[in-house]
C-alpha positions as CSV (number, residue, x, y, z in Angstrom):
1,X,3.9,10.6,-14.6
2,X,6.5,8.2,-14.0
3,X,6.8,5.2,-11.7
4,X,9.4,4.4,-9.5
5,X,9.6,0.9,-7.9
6,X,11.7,2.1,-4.7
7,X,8.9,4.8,-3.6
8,X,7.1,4.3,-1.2
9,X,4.1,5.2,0.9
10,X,5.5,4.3,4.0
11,X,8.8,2.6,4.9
12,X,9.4,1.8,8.9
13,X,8.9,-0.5,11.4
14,X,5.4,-0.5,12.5
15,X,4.0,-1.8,16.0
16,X,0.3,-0.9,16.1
17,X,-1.5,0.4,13.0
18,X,-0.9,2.7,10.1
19,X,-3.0,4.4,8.0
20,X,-3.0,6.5,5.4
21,X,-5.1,9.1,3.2
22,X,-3.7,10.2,-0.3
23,X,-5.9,12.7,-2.2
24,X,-5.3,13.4,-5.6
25,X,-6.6,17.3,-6.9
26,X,-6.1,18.1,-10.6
27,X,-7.9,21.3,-11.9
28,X,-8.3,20.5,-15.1
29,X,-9.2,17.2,-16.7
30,X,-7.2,15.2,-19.3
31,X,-4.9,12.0,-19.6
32,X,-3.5,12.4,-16.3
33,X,-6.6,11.0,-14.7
34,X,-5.8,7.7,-16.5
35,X,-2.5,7.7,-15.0
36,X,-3.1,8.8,-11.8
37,X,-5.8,6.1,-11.2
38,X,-3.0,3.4,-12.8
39,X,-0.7,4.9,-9.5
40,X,-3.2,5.0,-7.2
41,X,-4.1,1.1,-8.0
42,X,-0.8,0.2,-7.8
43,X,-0.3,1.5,-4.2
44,X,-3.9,-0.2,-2.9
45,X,-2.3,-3.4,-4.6
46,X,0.9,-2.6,-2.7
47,X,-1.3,-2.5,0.6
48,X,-3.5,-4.8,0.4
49,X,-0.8,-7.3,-1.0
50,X,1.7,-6.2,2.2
51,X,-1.1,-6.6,4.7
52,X,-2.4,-10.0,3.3
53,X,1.3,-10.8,4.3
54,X,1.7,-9.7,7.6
55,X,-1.8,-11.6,8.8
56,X,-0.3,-14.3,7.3
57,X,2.9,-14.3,9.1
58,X,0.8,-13.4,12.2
59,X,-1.0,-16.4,12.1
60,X,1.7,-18.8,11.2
61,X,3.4,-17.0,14.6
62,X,0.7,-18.0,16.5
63,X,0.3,-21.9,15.5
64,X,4.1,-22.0,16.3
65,X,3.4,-20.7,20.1
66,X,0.4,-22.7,20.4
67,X,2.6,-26.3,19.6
């Protein structure tokens, strides 16, 4: 499995919400489990790290309306 930094879940312009379900299926088991729990961090960390950013810049938008 390789990893590529320009892939992406998502890439748009988003106005309301967006979510997201990815399921994994692998018939047999094996060292692809290891990796495909390593890529499946990576994207939760991707999230969580994109979201944490647009609450912050949500806030900072509002304390500058409120002055």
């Amino acid at each position: 499995m390789t990893s590529r930094e320009d892939t992406h879940l998502f890439c748009g312009e988003i106005t309301q919400t967006l979510m997201a379900n990815i399921e994994c299926w692998e018939e047999h088991s094996g060292d692809i489990f290891k990796e495909l729990r390593k890529a499946i961090a990576g994207v939760a960390d991707a999230c969580a790290n994109t979201a944490m950013r647009i609450i912050a810049g949500a806030r900072a938008t509002r304390r500058r309306s409120r002055r």
